[in-house]
Backbone as numpy.savetxt, mean C-alpha at the origin, in Angstrom:
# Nx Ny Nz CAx CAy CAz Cx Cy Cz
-18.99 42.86 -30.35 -18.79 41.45 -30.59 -17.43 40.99 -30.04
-16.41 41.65 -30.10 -15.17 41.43 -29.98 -14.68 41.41 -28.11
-15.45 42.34 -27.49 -15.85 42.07 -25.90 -16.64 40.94 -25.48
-17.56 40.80 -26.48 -18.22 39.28 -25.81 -17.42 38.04 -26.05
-16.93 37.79 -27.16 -15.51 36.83 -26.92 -14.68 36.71 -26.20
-14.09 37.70 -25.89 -12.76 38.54 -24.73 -13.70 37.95 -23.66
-14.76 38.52 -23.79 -15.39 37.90 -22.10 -15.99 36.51 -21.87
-16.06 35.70 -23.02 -16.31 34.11 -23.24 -14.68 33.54 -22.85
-13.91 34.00 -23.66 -12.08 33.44 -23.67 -12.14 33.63 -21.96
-12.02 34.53 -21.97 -12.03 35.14 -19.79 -12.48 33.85 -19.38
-13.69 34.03 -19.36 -14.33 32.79 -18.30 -14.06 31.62 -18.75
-13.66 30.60 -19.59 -13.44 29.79 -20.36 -11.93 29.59 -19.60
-10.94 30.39 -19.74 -9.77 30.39 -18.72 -9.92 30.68 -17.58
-10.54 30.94 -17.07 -11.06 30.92 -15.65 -11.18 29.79 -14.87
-12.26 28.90 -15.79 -12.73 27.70 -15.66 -11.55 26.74 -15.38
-11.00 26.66 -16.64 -9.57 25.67 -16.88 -9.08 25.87 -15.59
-8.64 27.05 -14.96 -7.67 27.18 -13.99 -8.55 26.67 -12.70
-9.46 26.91 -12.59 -10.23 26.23 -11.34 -10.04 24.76 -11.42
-10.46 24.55 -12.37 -10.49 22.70 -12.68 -9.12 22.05 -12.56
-7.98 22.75 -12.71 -6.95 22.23 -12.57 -6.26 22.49 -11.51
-6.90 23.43 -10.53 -6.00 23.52 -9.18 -6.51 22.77 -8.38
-8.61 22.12 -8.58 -8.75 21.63 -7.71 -8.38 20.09 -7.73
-7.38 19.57 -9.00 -7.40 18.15 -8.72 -6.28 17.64 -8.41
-6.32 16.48 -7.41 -5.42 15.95 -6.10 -5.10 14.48 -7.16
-3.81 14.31 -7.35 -3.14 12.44 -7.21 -2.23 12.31 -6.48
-1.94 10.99 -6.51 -0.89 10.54 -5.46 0.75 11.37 -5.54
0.59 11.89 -7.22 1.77 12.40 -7.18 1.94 13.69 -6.70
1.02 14.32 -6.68 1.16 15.58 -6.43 0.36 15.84 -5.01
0.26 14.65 -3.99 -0.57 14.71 -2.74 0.10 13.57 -2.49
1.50 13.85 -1.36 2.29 12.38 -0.38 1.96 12.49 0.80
0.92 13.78 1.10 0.45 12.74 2.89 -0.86 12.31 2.75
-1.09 11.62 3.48 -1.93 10.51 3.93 -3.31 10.85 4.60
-3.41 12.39 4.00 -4.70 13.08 3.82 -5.94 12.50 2.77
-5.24 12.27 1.85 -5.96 12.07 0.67 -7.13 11.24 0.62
-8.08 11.53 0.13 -9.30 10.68 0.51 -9.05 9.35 -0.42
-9.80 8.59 0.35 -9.77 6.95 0.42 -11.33 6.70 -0.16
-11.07 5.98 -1.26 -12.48 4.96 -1.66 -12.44 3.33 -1.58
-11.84 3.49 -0.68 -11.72 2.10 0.36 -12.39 2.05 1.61
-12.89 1.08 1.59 -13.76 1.51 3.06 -12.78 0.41 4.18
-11.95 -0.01 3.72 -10.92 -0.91 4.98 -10.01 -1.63 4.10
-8.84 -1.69 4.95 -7.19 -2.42 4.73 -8.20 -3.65 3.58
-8.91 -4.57 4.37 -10.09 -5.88 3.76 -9.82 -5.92 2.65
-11.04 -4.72 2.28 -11.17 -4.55 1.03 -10.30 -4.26 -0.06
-9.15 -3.81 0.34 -8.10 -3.69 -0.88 -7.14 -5.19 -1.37
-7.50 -5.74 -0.03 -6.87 -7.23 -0.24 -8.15 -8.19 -0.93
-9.09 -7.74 -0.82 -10.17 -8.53 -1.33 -10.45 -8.31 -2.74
-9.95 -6.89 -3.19 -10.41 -6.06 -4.25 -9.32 -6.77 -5.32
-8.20 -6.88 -4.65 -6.60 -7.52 -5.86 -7.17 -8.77 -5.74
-7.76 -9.67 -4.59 -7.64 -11.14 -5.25 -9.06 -11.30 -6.19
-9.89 -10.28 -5.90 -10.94 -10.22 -7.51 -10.10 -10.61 -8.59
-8.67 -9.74 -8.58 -8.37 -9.36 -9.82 -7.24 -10.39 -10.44
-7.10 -11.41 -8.85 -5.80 -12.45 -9.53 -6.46 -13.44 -10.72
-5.27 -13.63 -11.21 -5.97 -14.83 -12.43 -4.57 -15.96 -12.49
-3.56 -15.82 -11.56 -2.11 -16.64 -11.99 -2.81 -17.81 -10.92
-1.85 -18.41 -10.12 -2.19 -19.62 -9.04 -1.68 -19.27 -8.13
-2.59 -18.78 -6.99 -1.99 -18.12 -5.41 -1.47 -19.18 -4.86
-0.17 -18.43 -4.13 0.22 -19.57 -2.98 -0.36 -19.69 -1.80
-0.24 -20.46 -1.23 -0.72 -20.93 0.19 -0.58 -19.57 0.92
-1.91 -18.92 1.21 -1.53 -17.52 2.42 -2.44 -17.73 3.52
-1.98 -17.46 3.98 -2.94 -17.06 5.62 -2.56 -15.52 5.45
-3.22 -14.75 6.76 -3.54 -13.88 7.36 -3.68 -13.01 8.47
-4.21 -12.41 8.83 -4.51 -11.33 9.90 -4.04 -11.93 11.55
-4.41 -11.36 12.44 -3.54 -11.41 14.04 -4.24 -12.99 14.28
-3.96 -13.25 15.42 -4.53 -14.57 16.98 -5.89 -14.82 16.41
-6.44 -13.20 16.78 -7.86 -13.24 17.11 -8.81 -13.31 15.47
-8.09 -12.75 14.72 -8.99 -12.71 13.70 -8.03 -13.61 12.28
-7.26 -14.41 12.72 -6.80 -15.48 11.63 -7.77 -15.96 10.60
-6.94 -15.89 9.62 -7.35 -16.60 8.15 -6.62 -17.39 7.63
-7.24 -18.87 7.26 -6.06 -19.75 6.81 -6.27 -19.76 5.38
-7.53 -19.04 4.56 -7.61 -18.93 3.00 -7.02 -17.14 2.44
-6.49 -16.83 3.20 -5.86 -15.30 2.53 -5.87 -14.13 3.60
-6.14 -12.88 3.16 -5.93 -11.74 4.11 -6.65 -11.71 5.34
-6.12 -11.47 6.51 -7.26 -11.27 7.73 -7.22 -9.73 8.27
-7.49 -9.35 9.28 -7.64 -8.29 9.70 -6.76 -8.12 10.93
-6.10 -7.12 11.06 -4.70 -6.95 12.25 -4.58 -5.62 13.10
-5.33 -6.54 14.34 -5.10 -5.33 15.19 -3.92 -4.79 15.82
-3.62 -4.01 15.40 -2.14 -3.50 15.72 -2.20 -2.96 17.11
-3.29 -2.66 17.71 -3.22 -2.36 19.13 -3.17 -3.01 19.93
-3.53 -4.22 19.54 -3.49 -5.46 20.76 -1.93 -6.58 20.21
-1.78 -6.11 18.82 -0.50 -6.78 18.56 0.14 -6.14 18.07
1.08 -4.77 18.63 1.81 -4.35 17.70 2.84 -4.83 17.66
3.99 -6.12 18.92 4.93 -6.51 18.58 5.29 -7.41 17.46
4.03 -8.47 17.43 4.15 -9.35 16.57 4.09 -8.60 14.64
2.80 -7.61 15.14 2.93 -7.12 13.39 4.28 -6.43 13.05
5.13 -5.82 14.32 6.74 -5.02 13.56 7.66 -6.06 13.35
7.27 -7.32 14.11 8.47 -8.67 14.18 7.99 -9.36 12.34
6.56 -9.36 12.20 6.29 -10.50 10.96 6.71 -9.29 9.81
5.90 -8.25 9.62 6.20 -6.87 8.64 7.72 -6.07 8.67
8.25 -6.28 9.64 9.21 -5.64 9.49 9.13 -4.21 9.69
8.00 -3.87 10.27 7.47 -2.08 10.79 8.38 -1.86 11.94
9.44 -0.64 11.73 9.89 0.04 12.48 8.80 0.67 13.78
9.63 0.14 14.87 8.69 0.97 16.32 8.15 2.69 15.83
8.92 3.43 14.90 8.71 5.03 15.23 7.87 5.01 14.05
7.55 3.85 13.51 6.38 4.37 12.38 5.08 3.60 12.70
4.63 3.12 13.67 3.74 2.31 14.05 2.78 3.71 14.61
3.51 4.70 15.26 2.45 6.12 15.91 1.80 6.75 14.11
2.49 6.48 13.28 1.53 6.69 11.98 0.63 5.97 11.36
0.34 4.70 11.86 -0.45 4.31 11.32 -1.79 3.98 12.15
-3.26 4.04 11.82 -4.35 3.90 11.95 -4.61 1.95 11.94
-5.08 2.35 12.92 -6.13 0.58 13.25 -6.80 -0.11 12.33
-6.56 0.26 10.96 -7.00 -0.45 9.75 -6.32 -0.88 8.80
-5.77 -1.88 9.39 -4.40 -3.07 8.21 -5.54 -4.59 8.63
-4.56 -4.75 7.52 -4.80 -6.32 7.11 -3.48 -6.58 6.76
-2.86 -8.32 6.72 -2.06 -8.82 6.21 -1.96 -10.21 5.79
-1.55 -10.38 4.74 -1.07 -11.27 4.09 0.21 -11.98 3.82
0.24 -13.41 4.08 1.91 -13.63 4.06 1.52 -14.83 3.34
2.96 -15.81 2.95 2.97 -16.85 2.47 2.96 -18.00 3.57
1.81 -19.23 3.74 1.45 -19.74 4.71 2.68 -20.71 4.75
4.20 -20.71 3.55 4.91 -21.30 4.72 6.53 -21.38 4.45
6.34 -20.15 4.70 7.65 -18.99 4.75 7.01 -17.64 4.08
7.24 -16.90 5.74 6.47 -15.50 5.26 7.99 -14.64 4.83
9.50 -15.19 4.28 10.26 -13.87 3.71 9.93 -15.08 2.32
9.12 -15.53 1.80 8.72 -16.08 0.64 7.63 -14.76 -0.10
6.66 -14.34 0.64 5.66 -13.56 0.90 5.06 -12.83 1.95
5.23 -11.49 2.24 5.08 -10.84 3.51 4.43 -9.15 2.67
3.19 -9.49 3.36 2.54 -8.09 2.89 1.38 -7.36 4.14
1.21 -5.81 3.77 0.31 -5.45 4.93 0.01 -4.47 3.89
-1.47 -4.07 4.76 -2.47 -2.94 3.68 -2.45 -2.39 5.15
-2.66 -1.01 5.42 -2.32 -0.06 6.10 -3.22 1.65 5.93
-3.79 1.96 6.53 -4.42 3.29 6.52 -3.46 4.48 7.32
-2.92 4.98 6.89 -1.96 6.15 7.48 -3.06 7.33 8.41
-2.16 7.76 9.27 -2.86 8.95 10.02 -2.48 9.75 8.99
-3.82 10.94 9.25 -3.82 12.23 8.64 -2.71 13.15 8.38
-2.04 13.40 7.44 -0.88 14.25 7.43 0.38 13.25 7.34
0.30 12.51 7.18 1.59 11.30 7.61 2.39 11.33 5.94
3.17 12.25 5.72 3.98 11.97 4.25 4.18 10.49 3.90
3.30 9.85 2.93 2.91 8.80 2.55 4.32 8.11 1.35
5.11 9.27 1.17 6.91 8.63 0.79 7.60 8.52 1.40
7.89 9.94 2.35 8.96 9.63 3.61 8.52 7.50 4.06
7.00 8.13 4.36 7.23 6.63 5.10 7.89 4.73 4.60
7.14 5.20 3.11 7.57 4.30 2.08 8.97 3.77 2.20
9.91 5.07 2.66 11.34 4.88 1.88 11.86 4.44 3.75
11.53 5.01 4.50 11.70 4.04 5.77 11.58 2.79 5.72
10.70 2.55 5.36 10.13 1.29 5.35 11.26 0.13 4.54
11.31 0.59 3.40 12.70 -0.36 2.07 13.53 0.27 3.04
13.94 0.83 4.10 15.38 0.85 4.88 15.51 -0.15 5.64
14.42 -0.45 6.46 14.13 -1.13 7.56 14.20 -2.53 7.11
13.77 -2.81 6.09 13.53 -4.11 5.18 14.96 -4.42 5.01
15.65 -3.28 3.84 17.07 -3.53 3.83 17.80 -3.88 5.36
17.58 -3.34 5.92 18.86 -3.91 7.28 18.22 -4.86 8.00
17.21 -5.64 7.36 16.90 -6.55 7.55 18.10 -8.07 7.86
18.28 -8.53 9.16 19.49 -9.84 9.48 18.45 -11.45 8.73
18.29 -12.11 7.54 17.72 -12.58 6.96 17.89 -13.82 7.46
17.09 -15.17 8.47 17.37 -16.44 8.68 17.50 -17.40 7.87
15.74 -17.50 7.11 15.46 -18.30 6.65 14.38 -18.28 5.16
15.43 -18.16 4.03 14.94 -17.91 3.25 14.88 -16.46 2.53
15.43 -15.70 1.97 16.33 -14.19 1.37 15.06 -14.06 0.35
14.06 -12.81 1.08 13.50 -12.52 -0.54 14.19 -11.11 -1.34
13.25 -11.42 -2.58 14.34 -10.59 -3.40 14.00 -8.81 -3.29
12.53 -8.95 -2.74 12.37 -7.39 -3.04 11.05 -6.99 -2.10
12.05 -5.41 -2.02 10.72 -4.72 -1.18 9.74 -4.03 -2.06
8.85 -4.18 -1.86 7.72 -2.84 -2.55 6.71 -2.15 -1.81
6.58 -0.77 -2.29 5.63 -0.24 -1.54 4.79 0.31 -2.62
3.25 0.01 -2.22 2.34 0.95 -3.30 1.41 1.77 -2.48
1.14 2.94 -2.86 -0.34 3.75 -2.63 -1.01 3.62 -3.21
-2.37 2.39 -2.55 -3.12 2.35 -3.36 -4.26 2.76 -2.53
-5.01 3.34 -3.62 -6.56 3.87 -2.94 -6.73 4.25 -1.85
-5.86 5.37 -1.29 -5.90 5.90 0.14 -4.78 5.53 1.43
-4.51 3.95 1.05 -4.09 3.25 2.01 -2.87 2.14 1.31
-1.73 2.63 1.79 -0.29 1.78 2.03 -0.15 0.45 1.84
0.57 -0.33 0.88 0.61 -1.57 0.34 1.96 -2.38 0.74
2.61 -2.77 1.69 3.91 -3.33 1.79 4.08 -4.52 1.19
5.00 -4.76 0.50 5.30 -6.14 0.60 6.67 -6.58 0.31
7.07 -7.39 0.89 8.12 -8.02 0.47 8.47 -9.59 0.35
9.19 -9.63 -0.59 9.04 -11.46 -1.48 9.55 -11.80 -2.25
9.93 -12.84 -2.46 10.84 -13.82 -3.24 9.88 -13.31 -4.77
10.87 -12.88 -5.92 10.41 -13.19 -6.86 9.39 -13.91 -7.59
9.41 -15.19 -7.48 8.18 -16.22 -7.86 7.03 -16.04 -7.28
6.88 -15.15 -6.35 5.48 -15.19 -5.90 5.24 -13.37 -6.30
5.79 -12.86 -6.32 5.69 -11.68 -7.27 4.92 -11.20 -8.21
5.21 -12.07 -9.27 4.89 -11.30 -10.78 3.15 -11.39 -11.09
2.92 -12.70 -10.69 1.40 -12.68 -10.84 0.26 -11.52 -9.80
0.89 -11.77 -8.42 0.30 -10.70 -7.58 0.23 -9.64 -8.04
1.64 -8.91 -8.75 2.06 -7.42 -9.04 0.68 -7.07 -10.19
0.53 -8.11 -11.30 -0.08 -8.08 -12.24 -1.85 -7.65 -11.46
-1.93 -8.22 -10.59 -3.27 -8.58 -9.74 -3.41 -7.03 -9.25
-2.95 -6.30 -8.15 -2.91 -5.08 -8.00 -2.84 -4.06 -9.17
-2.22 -4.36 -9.87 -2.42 -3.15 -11.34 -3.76 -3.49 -12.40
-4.28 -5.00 -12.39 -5.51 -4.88 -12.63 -6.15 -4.27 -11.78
-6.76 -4.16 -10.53 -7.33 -4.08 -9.00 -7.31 -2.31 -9.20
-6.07 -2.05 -9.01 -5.64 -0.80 -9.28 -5.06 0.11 -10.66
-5.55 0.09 -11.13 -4.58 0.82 -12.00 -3.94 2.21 -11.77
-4.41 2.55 -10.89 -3.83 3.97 -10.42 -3.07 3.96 -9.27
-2.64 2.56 -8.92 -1.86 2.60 -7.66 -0.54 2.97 -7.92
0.04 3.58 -7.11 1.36 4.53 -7.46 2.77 3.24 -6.32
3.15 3.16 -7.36 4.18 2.55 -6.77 5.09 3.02 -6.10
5.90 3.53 -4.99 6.55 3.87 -4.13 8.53 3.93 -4.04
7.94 2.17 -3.88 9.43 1.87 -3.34 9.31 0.59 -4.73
10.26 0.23 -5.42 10.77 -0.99 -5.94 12.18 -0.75 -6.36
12.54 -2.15 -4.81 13.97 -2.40 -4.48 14.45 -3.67 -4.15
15.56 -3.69 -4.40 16.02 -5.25 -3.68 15.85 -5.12 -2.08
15.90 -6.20 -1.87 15.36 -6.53 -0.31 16.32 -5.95 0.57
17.91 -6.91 0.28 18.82 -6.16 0.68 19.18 -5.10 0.21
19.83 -4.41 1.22 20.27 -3.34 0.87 21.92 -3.20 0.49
């Protein structure tokens, strides 16, 4: 009797240890391997404004070709990558990490009011390193017209969340993604400047 327990306890810890080596989160998985239940940049911008309930500001969207004057559009970064590093603030040496599936969102009138991009990382791409580039790049940001207060970065659902923005347009969005997401891992939250 006392071996068949010993050998129930055995496999019983066996089990546990399988079950717990095979599971992956954002915290304990930062490249940009990690599987995605997103099927496009779109849908994660489509998925948070399910989830807004405050009063959106005026946004437009995505590149030339695929503009939106009611919210997120779709941004081809291959046919525009100057304009998406000039509006986002994407450093030239991190543009070879990212994949042809962003969308963006800005405030339709002042984008350092509201400036955001959803982003699919290449395979292997350390999904913090890039984060914390990113709040650098933001920080040494030379500011014209209009100083927002903060950068953020989230991992959500596979795929990279930038944004940066004046406070007031903030708090309700932030609220919108953590309904949308609740498991989105926040990154970077920083002041704009650095």
């Amino acid at each position: 009797m006392k071996k068949i327990i010993a050998t129930l306890l055995a496999v019983a810890m066996m089990a546990a240890l399988i079950a717990g080596c095979g599971s992956k989160s954002a915290d304990n998985n930062t490249s940009a391997a990690a599987e995605s239940q997103a099927a496009s940049a779109m849908e994660i911008y489509e998925t948070i404004q399910a989830s807004f309930t405050g009063e959106m500001f005026s946004a437009a969207g995505g590149d030339m070709d695929n503009m939106s004057m009611d919210g997120a559009g779709v941004y081809d970064i291959e046919k525009n990558a100057d304009a998406f590093m000039s509006t986002v603030l994407m450093p030239q040496d991190q543009m070879a990490d990212i994949k042809n599936d962003v969308a963006t969102l800005q405030h339709m009138m002042n984008v350092n009011s509201f400036c955001s991009a959803v982003m699919k990382l290449n395979d292997g791409v350390d999904v913090k390193a890039f984060a914390e580039a990113y709040k650098t790049a933001v920080q040494s940001n030379q500011w014209m017209c209009g100083f927002p207060d903060k950068v953020l970065v989230y991992y959500v659902d596979g795929y990279v969340l930038t944004i940066y923005a004046m406070e007031d347009c903030l708090t309700d969005y932030q609220n919108a993604i953590n309904a949308a997401y609740p498991n989105a891992e926040l990154l970077v939250d920083a002041p704009a400047e650095g």
